[in-house]
FIKEMI-204148 format. One record per residue (C-alpha): residue in three letters; y, z, x negated. Coordinates in steps of 0.02 Angstrom, whole numbers, plus 32768, in hexadecimal, padded with zeros to 4 digits. Layout:
# FIKEMI-204148
ALAYZX...
This chain:
# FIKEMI-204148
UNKE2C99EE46D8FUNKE2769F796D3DUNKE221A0026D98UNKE24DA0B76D75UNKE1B7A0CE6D01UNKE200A0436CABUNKE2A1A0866C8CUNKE266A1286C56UNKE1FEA0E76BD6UNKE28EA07D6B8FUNKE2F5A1376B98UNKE268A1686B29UNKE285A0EC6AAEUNKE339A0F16AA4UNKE347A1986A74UNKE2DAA16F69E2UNKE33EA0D469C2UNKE3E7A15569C2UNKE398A1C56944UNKE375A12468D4UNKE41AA0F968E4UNKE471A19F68BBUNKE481A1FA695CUNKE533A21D6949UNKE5AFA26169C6UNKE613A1D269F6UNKE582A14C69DEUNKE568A1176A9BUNKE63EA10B6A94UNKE673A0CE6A0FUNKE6DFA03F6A54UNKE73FA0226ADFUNKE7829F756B2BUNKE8409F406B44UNKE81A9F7E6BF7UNKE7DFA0226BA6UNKE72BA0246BCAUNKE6C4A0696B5FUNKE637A0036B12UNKE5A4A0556AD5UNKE548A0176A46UNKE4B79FD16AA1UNKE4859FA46B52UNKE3CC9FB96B9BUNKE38D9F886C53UNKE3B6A0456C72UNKE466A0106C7BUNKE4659F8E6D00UNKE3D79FE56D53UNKE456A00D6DE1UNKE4B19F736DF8UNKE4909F326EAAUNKE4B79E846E8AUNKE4289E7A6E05UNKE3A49EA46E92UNKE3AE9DFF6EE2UNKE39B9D496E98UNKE44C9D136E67UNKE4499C456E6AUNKE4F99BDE6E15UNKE53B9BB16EC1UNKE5079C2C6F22UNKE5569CC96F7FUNKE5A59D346F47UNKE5C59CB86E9DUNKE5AD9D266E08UNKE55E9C8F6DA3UNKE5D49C016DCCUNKE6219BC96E64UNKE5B09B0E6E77UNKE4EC9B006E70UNKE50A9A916DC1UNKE5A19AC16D7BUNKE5BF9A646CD4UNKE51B9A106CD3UNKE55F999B6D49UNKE62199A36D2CUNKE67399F06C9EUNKE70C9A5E6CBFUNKE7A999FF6CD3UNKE81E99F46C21UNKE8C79A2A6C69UNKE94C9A326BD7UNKE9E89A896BFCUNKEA779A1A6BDAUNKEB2199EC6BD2UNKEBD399E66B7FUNKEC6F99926B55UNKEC7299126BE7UNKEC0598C06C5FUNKEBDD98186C14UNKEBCD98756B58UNKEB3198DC6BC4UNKEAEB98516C12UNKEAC398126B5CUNKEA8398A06B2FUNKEA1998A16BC3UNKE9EB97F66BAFUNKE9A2982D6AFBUNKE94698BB6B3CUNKE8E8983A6BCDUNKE8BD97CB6B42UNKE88A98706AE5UNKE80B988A6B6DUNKE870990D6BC8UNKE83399076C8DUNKE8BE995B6CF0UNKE98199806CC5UNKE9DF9A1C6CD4UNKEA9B9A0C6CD9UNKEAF99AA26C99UNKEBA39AA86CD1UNKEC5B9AE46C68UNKECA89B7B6CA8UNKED349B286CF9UNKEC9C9ACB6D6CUNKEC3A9B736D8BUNKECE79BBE6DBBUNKED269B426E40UNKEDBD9B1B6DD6UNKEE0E9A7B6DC5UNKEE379A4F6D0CUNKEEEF9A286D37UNKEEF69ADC6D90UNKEFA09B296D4FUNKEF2D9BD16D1EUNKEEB69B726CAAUNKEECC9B4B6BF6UNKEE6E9AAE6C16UNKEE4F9A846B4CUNKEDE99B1F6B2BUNKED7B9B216BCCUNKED5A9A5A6BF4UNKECB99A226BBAUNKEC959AB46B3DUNKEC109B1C6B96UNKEBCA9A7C6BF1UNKEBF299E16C5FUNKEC8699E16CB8UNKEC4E999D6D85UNKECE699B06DD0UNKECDA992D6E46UNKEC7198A46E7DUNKECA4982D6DF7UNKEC7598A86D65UNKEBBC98BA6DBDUNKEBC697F26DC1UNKEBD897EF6D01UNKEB6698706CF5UNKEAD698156D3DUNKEAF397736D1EUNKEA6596F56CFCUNKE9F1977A6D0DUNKE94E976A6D7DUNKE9A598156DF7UNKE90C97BB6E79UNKE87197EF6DFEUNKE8BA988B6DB9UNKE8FD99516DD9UNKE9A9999A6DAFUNKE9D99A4C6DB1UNKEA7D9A686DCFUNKEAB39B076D7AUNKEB219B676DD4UNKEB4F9BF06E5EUNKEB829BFD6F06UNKEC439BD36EF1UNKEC259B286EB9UNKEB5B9B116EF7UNKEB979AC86F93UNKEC079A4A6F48UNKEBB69A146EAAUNKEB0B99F26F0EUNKEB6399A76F93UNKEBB499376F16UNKEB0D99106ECEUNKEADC98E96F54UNKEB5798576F88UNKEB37980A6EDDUNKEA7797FF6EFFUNKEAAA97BA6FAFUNKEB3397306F6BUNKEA9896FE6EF7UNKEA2E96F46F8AUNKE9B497756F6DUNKE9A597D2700CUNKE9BA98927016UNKE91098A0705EUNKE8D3985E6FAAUNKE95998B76F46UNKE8F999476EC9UNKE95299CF6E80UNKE9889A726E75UNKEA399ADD6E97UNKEA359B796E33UNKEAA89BCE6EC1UNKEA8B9C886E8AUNKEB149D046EC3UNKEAC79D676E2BUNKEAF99CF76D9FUNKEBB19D066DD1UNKEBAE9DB36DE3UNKEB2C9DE16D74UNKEAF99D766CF3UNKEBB19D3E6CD9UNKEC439D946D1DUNKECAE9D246D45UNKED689D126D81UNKED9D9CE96E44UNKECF49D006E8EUNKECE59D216F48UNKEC809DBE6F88UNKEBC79DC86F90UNKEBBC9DC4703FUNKEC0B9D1D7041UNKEBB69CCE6F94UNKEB049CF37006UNKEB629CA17092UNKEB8C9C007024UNKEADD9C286FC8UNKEA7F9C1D707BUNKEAE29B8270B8UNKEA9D9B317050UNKE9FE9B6F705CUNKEA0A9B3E7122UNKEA369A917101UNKE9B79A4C707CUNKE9289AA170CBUNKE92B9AF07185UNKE9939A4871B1UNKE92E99F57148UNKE9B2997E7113UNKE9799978704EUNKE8CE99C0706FUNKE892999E6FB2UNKE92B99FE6F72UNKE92E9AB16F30UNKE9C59B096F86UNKE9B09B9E6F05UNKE9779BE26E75UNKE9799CA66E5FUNKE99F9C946DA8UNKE9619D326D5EUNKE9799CD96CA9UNKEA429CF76CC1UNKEA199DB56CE6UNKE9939DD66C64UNKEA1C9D926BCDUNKEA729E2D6C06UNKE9FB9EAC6BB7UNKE9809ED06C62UNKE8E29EE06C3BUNKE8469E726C76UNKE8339EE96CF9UNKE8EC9EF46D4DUNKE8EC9E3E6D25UNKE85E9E1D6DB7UNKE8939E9C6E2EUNKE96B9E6C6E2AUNKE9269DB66E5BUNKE8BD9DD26EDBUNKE9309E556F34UNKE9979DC26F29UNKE9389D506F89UNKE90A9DE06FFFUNKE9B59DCF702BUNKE9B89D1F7049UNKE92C9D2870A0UNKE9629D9C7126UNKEA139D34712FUNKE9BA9CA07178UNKE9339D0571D4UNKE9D79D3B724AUNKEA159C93723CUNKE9769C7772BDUNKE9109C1F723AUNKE8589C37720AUNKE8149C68714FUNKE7B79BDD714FUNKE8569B637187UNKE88E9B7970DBUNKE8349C017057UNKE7D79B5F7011UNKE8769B2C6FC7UNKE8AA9BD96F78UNKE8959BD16EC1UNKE8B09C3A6E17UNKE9019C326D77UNKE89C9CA56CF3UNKE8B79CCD6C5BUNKE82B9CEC6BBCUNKE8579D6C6B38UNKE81E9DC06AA0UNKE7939E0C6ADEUNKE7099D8F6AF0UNKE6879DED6B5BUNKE7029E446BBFUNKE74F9DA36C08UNKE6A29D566C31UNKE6739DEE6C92UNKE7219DD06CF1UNKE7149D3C6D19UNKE64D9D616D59UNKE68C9E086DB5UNKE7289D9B6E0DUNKE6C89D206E54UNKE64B9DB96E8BUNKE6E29E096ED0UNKE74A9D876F31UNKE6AE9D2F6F7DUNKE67D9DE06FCFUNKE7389DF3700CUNKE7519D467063UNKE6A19D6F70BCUNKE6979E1A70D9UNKE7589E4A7100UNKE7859D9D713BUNKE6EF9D5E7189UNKE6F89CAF7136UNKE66C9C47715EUNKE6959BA470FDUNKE6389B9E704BUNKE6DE9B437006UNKE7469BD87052UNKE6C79C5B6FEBUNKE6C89C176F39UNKE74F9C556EC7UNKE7919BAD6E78UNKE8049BC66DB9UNKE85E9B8C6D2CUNKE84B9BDB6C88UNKE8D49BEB6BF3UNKE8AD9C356B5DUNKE91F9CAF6B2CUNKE9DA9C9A6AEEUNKE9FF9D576ABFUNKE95C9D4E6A55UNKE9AD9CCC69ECUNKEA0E9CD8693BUNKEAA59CA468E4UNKEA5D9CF96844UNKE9BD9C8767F9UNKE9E29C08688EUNKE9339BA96883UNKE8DE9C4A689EUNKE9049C376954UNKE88D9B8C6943UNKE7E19C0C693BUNKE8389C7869C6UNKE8529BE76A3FUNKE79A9BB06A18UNKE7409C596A3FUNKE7B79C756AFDUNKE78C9BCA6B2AUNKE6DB9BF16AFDUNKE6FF9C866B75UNKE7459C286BF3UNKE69E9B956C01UNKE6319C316BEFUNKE68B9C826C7CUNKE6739BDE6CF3UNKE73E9BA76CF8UNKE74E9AFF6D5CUNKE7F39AD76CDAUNKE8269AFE6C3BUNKE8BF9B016BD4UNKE8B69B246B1BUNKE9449B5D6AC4UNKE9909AF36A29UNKE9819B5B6980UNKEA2D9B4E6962UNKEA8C9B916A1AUNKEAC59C3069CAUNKEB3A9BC76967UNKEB6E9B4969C6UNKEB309AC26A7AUNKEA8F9A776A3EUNKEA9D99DC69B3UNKEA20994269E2UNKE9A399726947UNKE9959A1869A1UNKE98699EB6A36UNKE8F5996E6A12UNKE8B899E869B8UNKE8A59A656A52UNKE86199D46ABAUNKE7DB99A66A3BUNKE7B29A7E6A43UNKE7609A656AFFUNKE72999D56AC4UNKE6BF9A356A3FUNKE6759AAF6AB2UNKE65C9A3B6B29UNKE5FD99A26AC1UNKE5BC99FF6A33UNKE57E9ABC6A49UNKE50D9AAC6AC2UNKE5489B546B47UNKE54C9AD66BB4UNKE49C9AAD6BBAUNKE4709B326C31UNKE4E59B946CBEUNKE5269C436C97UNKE4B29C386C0CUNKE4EE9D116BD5UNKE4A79D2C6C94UNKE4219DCA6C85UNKE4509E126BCEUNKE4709EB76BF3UNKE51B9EE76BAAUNKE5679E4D6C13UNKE51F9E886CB3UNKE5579F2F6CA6UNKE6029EFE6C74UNKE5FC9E8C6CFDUNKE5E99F146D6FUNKE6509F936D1BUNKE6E89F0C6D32UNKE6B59EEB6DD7UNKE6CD9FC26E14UNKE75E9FC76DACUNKE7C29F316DF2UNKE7989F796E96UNKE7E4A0116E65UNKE87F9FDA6E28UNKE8919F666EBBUNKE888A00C6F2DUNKE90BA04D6ECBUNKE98D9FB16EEEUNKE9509FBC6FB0UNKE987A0756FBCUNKEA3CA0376F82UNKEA399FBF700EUNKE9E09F206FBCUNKEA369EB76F41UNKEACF9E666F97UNKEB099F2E6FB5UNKEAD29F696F10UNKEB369EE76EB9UNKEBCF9EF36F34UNKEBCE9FB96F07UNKEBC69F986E38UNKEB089FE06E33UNKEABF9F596DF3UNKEB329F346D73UNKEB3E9FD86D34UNKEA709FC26D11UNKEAA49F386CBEUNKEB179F8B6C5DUNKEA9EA0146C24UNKEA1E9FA26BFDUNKEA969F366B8CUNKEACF9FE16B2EUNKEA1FA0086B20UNKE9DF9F6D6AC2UNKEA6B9F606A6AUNKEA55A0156A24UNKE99C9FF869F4UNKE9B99F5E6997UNKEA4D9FBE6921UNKE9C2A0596921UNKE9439FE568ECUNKE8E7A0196987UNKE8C69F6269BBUNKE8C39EEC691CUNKE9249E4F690BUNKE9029DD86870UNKE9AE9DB26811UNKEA079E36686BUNKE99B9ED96848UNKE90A9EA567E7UNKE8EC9E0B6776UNKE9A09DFA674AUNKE9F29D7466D6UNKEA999DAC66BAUNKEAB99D68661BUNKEA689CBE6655UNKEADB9C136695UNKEAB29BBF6726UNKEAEA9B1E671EUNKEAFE9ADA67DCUNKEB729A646826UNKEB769AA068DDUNKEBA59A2B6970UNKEC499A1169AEUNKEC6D99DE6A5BUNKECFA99486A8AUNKEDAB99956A66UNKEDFD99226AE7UNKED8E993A6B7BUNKEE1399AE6BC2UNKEE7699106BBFUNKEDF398826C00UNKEDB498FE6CA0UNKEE7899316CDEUNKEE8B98566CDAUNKEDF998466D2CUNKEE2D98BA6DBAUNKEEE798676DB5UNKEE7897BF6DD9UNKEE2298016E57UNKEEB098326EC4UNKEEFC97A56EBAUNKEE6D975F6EF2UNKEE2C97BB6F7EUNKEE7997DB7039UNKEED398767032UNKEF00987370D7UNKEE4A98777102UNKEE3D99137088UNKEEAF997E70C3UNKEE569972716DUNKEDAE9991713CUNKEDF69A3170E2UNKEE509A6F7185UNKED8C9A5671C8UNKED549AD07159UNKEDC49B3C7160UNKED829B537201UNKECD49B6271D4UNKECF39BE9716BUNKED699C4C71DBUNKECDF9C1E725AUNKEC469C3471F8UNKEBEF9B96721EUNKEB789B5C718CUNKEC189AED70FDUNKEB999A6F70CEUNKEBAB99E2714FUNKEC6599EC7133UNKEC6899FF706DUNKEBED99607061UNKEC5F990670C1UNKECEB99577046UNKEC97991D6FA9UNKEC69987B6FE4UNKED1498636FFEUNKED5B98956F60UNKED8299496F7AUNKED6D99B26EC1UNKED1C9A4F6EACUNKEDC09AB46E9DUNKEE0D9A736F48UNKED5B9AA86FA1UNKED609B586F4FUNKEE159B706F63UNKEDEE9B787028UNKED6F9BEA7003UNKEDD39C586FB0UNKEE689C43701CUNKEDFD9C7170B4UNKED8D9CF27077UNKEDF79D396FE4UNKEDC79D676F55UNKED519DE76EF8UNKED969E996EA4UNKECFA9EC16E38UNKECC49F616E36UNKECCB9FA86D77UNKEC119FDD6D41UNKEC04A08F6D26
């Protein structure tokens, strides 16, 4: 570090520097960040000359994390390539998957179709079943869709994410994992992850017949308390705080950070009065992040949050275990920063985040396919996307060294600018009662209300610029695109396979195990013994939420203001 004399001389210089380079008003302001920051036009050791953190030797590995959470990071494994994928029906994805192994994707990420994140049944009397089966995903309904799903694929040497929320997380993983036990991988060798975020239902996407928060952290922690305090799928990730759904809404980089770690403060203190320790499960807490349009911003996030959570699991929670400490997530670049307008612009802009996102130390990335503003990803694209990490990874070099933007000045600030302001805002959500109350109340989603209006409003002010929509435009210009169309009779082929399925399983044996947890919700006892019993069975994802919504009711959400 420079001494004071030090600093003062390099004062000295700078105001020479300023007069060079026309000392007007607004030149140490003249930009400001999506998180509204304002970025001066050059950085000098007298900017970080105050940052703590910079004082001591900060090691990859090492407390409190800032440079990457192992001693080697990519040097000795790369980050894992975790496409996000799935429509039309279950065997149609497990191709698609199958091309995306053989593509030299590492780990699988299932998304769901509405009708699966909802807990709805495609036969369900309230569903129009053509429109919603298989259009924004898979449809895993029931043990014999995640069958097809995962069929002749090595589940023993790879990762799945399941993505979706608390409603369903319970079933769908439990479902999962009977498959991986029928194919005789044991649950103690099963690796994955359940999204299981009472924030994407309520937050990211609001959608219909949800339960209250209380009880989506209640589901959310059962399953928590299972995989990793009972340590009955001890290599499985029972969450992921998926700040990615959140940050599509318009919240900045900022908000992004401190709405997902309220969240898991939450959790946290659920299973802390369950009787457990930190350190009985906080290794298995992980995050879903997203990388934007501003490409030093998001590395300083993701350097500040590891900073930041690494301090609160020691210092507030007195974890002792390393794996407890480090601050393990995904990455996906960024689907609101995508076009319909000049569609294979979005093929640079999925480049540069996932640049941000290896930069920034991720342990999985997803790249987004040029052409998702128009339609689910076609194979070419796809590929295309998966030979993207490839790039970075193989060909530029960044990964050469770790956190190789570690000591430049304007990154260590912002780093530590971040790091105060998450802080800040996290305050700010405490004093409403944490996250579960803030979002029960409408607080939260009347930030994210604002902070939609507010993006949108800069973009038609030309305050933040958009190529093909506000700058760069081609009106008079054809694109000529054939977009991808999803199976129009998978309605048809997952409602049979459900009619199969009751025929074939013991209903008698159902109806039981739903009278048992009925209890265990009126009772509170942790669902997931009795719902892996359920799936194993042959139960579907509709019957298991109906109970929870016939026990607990269901959700009036409050109207942002």
């Amino acid at each position: 570090m420079f001494n004071e004399d030090d600093i003062a001389d390099i004062k000295a210089e700078k105001e020479k520097w300023v007069e060079k380079a026309g000392n007007h008003k607004d030149a140490e302001t003249f930009r400001v960040t999506p998180s509204g920051i304002k970025i001066k036009n050059v950085y000098t050791p007298e900017d970080i000359s105050n940052l703590d953190y910079l004082k001591d030797v900060n090691f990859p590995g090492s407390y409190p994390y800032t440079r990457g959470v192992y001693p080697a990071m990519y040097r000795e494994r790369p980050w894992t390539i975790r496409m996000f994928s799935g429509f039309a029906t279950p065997e149609e994805t497990n191709k698609r998957w199958k091309m995306l192994l053989n593509s030299g994707q590492t780990g699988f990420s299932a998304a769901v179709d509405l009708l699966t994140f909802y807990g709805t049944d495609p036969d369900d009397p309230g569903v129009d079943a053509e429109v919603e089966v298989g259009t924004t995903g898979v449809p895993l309904y029931s043990i014999r869709g995640v069958e097809a799903l995962v069929k002749d694929l090595p589940i023993e040497d790879i990762s799945v994410a399941l993505v979706t929320e608390p409603m369903t997380a319970v079933a769908l993983t439990s479902t999962y994992f009977n498959v991986a036990k029928n194919n005789g991988v044991p649950l103690a060798r099963v690796a994955g992850t359940t999204q299981n975020d009472i924030g994407t239902m309520c937050i990211g996407y609001i959608t219909r017949d949800s339960l209250e928060p209380d009880k989506l952290l209640k589901l959310a922690c059962d399953l928590i308390e299972y995989c990793t305090a009972m340590k009955k799928a001890p290599r499985w990730n029972p969450i992921n705080f998926t700040t990615y759904n959140y940050r599509e809404g318009g919240i900045n980089a900022v908000q992004e950070i401190a709405f997902g770690f309220t969240n898991a403060i939450d959790h946290i203190e659920e299973l802390l009065k369950r009787g457990w320790h930190i350190d009985d499960f906080a290794s298995r807490l992980a995050f879903h992040l997203s990388a934007d349009r501003n490409f030093f911003e998001e590395i300083a996030k993701y350097r500040a949050a590891r900073r930041i959570w690494a301090r609160l699991l020691v210092e507030k929670y007195k974890a002792k275990d390393p794996r407890s400490i480090i601050m393990k997530y995904h990455v996906q670049t960024a689907g609101s920063s995508l076009t319909a307008q000049q569609p294979m612009v979005n093929i640079p802009r999925t480049a540069i985040q996932a640049l941000e996102a290896v930069l920034g130390g991720c342990q999985s990335l997803h790249t987004n396919s040029y052409d998702e503003a128009i339609c689910l990803p076609t194979e070419e694209a796809v590929k295309l996307a998966v030979r993207t990490q490839q790039v970075i990874m193989e060909e530029t070099g960044v990964v050469d060294t770790i956190d190789p933007l570690a000591g430049s000045y304007y990154v260590e600030w912002l780093t530590g600018e971040i790091e105060t302001r998450i802080l800040d805002y996290m305050q700010e959500i405490e004093t409403q009662g944490g996250f579960v109350k803030a979002l029960a109340s409408g607080w939260l989603h009347g930030e994210m209300q604002k902070a939609f209006n507010e993006r949108q409003n800069a973009i038609a002010e030309g305050r933040e610029t958009v190529i093909g929509i506000n700058s760069h435009q081609e009106n008079d210009r054809e694109e000529t695109y054939a977009p991808f169309k999803t199976n129009a009779l998978a309605a048809g082929v997952e409602k049979e396979r459900l009619v199969k399925l009751r025929k074939e399983r013991n209903s008698q044996k159902i109806l039981v195990l739903l009278d048992r947890l009925r209890a265990d919700c009126t009772e509170n006892k942790n669902v997931m013994p009795t719902v892996m019993e359920l799936m194993g069975e042959g139960a579907t994802l509709g019957e298991v939420a109906g109970v929870y919504r016939e026990i607990w009711g269901i959700w009036d959400l409050p109207i942002a203001v």
